[in-house]
KOLMI-936911 format. One record per residue (C-alpha): residue number from 1; residue in one letter; x, y, z. Coordinates in steps of 0.5 Angstrom, whole numbers, plus 500, padded with zeros to 3 digits. Example, Ala and Ser with C-alpha at 12.3 -4.5 7.8 and 13.67 -1.06 7.14 Angstrom:
// residues 2
VEXFI;1;A;525;491;516
VEXFI;2;S;527;498;514
END
This chain:
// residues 211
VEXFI;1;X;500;500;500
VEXFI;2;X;502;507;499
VEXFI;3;X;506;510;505
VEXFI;4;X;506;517;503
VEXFI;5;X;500;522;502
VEXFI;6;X;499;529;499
VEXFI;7;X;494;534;497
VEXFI;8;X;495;538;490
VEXFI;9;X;491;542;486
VEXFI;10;X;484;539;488
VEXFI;11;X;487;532;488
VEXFI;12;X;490;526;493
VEXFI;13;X;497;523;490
VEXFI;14;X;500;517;494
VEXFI;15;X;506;513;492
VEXFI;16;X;512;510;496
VEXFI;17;X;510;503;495
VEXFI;18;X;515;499;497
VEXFI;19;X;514;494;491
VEXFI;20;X;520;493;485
VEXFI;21;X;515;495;480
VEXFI;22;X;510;500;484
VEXFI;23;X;516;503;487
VEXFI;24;X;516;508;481
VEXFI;25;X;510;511;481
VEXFI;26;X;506;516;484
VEXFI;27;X;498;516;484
VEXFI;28;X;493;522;482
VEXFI;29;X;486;522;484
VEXFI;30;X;480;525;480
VEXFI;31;X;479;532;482
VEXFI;32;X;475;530;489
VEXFI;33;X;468;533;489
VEXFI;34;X;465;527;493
VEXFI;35;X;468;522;498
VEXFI;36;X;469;516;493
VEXFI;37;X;472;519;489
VEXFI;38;X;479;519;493
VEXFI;39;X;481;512;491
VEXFI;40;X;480;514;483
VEXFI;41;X;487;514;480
VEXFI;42;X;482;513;474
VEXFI;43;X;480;517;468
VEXFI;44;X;472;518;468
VEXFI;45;X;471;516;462
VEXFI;46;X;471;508;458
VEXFI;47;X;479;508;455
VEXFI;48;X;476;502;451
VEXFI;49;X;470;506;449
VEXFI;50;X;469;510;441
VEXFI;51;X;466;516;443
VEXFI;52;X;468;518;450
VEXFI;53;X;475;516;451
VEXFI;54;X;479;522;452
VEXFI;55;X;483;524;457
VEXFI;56;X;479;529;461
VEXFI;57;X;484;535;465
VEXFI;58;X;480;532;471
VEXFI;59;X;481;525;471
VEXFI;60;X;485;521;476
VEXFI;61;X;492;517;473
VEXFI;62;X;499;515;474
VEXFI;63;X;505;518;473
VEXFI;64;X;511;513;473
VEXFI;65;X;519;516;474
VEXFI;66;X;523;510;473
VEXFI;67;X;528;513;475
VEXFI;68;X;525;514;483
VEXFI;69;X;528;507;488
VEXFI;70;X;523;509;495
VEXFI;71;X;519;514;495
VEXFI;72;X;520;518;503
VEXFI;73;X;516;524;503
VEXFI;74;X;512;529;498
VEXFI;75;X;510;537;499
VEXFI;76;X;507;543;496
VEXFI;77;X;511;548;496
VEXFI;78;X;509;554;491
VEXFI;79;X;506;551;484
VEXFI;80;X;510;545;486
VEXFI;81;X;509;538;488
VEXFI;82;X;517;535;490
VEXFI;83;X;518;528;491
VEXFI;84;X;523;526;496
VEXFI;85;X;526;519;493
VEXFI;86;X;532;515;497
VEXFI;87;X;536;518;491
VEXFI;88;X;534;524;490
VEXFI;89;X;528;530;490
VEXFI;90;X;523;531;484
VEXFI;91;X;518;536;482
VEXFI;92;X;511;536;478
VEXFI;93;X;509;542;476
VEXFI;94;X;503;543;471
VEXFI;95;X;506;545;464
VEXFI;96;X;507;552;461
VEXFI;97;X;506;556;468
VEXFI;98;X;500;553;469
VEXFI;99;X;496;548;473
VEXFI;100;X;496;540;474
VEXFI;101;X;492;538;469
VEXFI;102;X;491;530;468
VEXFI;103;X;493;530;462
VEXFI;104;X;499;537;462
VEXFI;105;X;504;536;467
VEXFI;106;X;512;535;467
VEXFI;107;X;516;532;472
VEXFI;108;X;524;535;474
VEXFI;109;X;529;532;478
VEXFI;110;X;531;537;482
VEXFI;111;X;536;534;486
VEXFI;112;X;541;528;487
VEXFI;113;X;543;530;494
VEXFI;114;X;536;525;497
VEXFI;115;X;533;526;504
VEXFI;116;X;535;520;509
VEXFI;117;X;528;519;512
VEXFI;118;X;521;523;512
VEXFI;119;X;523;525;520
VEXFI;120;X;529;529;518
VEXFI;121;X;525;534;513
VEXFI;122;X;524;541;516
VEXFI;123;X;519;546;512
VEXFI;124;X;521;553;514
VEXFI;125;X;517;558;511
VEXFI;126;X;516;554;505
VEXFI;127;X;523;552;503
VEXFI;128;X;524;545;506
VEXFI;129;X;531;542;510
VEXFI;130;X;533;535;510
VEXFI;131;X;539;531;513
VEXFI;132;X;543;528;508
VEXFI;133;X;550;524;510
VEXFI;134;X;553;529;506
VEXFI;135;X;550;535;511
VEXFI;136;X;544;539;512
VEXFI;137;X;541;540;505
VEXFI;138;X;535;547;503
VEXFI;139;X;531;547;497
VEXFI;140;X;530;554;496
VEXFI;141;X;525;557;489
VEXFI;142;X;526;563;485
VEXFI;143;X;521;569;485
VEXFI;144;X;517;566;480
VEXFI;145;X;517;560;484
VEXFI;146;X;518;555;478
VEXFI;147;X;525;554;479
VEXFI;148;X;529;550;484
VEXFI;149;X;536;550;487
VEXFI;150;X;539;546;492
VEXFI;151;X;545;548;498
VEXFI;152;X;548;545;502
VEXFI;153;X;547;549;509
VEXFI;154;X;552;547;514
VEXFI;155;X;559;546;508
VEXFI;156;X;560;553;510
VEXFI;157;X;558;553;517
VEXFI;158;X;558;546;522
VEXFI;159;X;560;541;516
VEXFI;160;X;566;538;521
VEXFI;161;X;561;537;527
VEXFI;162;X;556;535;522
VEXFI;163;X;561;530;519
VEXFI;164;X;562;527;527
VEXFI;165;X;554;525;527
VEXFI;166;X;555;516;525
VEXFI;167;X;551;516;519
VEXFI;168;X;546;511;523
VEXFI;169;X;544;516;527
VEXFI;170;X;542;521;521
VEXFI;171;X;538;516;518
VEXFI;172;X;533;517;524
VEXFI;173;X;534;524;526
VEXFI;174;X;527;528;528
VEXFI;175;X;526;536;526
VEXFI;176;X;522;540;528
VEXFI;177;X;522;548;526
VEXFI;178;X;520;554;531
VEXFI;179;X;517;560;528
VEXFI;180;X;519;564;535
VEXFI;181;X;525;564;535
VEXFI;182;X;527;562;528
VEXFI;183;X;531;555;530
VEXFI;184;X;531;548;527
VEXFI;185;X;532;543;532
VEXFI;186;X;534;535;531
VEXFI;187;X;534;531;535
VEXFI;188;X;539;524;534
VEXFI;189;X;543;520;537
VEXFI;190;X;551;521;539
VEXFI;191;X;553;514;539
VEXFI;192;X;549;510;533
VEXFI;193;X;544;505;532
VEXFI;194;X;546;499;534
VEXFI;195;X;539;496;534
VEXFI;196;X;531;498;533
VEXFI;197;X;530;501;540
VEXFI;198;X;536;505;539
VEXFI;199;X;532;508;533
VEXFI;200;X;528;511;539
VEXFI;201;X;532;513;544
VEXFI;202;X;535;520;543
VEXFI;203;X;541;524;547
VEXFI;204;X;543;530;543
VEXFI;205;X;539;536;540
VEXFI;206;X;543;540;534
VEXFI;207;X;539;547;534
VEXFI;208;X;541;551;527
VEXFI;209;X;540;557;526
VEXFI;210;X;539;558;518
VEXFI;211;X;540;566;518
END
């Protein structure tokens, strides 16, 4: 079953299905006007039919990314649904400036620096942060909204501190945002993860302050 769940122009995606030939594809809704619509990742219409088989700007369907291994997490920021993947972030924007329709939509990569772990994803004001084994990665848009960049936070600042962290330890690590003080905080584990209970117990807190 899907995992991940988002809501984007009137529709549900799900995807993150952890199954080899399902694993690439994320799932739309029809645009949802009443409850039973919320499992149609279908056109309305009969495909098979001779009159009414065209694809409807409306309809639900499948977007397949052949490139995506695990599906982690998906976000709307702006115009944009981004797909966090294992190996990297994806963006599904509605063709020519405009919005998702089931049958004009493009799908980018944005990124081959991929998240570890949904829990390590921080939205600041709409530009999200992860953790990533190589540092503390920020997706950050343009004014238009249409075009992504990636950097890399903590190169510049906390990159020999943040090196020091085991790997097993940033693949669990839980942030949180505080808009009061404008700080993130991640919880981890400073000696690794040996075992399953050790994916729960946390001894530090890294508190970074983007500005």
């Amino acid at each position: 079953r899907p995992s991940v769940v988002a809501f984007y122009f009137g529709r549900v995606f799900y995807a993150g299905v952890r199954k080899d030939s399902f694993a690439s594809q994320v799932y739309f809704t029809q645009i949802i006007e009443r409850n039973s619509q919320y499992g149609s990742c279908y056109q309305a219409g009969d495909p098979t039919s001779e009159n009414n088989s065209t694809l409807q700007p409306s309809d639900g369907g499948v977007i397949k990314i052949q490139d995506i291994v695990n599906v982690i997490d998906m976000r709307v920021i702006g115009p944009s649904l981004y797909i966090f993947a294992s190996n990297g972030v994806w963006a599904i924007t509605g063709s020519n400036n405009g919005g998702f329709r089931a049958n004009d939509y493009q799908v980018t990569k944005v990124s081959s620096f991929p998240a570890l772990s949904k829990t390590s994803i921080v939205d600041v004001g709409g530009m999200p942060l992860w953790w990533n084994n190589e540092g503390i990665y920020a997706l950050q848009r343009d004014q238009s909204g249409l075009s992504s960049s990636i950097q890399n936070l903590s190169q510049e600042t906390i990159q020999t501190f943040y090196d020091a962290i085991p790997s097993g330890s940033k693949q669990f690590a839980k942030g949180a945002f505080n808009e009061l003080d404008g700080l993130i905080y991640w919880v981890y584990r400073s000696v690794g993860v040996n075992s399953v209970i050790d994916q729960y117990i946390y001894d530090r807190i890294l508190v970074f302050d983007i500005v």
